[in-house]
N, C-alpha and C positions, 0 to 999 in steps of 0.2 A: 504494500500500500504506500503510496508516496503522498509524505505532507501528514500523517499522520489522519487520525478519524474525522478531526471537526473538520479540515478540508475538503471534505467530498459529502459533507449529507448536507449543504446548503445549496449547492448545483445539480443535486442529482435529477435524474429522470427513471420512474421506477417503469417496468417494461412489464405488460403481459407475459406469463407463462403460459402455453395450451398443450407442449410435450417436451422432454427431457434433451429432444435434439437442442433447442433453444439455451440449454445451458450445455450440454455437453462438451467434453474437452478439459483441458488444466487449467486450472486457476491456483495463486498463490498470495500468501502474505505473512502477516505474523497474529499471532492470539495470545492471549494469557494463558498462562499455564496454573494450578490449581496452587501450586506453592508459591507462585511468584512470577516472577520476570516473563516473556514475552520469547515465543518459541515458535519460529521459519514452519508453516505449514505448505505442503502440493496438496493440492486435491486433484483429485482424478475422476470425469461425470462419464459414465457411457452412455450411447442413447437410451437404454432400455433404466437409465435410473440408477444403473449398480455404482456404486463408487468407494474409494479408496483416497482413506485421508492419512499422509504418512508425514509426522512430525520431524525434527531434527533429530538427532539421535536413534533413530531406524522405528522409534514407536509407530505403530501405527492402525489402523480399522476401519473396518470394511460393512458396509450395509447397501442397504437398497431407499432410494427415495421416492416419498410417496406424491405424487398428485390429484389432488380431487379439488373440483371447483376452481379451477387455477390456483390453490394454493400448494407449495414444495415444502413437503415435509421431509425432518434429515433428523436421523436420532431412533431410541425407538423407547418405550413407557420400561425398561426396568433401571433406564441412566435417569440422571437431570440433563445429559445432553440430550435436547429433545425440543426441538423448537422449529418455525418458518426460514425459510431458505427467499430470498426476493433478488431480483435481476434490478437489477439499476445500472442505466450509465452516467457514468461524469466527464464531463468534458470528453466527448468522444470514446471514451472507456469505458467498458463496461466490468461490472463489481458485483458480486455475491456478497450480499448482507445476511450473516445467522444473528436472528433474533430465537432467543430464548424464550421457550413459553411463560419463565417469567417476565417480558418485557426487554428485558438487556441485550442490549448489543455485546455480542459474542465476541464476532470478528469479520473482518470483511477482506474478500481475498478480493485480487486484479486479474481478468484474463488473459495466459500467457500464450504471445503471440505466437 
């Protein structure tokens, strides 16, 4: 993410979703980590939803995203990772925002070109 959060959610343009091709592909950035400091995420979308999120340090997990009613769901009910996935572009780029079904902005990756 360049510029850090507060520069891309005042310009942004959030985009319909209707299937997984729309996000498919890599996307990158960085998120919190549960202890602390801030850790280099790839994400990986395939068209069918499957994806693979692999942290710095080789951690990483794999699930399937869900869409109903245009909404992308990423996570699944036995984590608290478990929230809305939204397509936004900024300034010509387009961003993956996970909001948390508590409300919290998670993390927002950039799609790599």
């Amino acid at each position: 993410m360049r510029g850090g959060p507060e520069s891309t959610t005042s310009r942004s343009v959030e985009k319909s979703v209707t299937d997984f091709e729309q996000v498919a592909g890599s996307w990158s950035g960085w998120a919190p980590g549960s202890s602390g400091g801030l850790f280099r995420g790839n994400f990986l979308i395939r068209p069918n939803g499957r994806y693979r999120l692999v942290w710095e340090g080789a951690y990483f997990t794999e699930g399937n995203l869900t869409l109903e009613n245009g909404i992308v769901r990423f996570g699944n009910r036995s984590t608290t990772w478990t929230g809305k996935l939204t397509l936004v572009e900024v300034r010509g780029v387009e961003h993956l925002r996970f909001v948390l079904d508590s409300g919290a902005l998670w993390m927002e990756l950039e799609r790599v070109p």
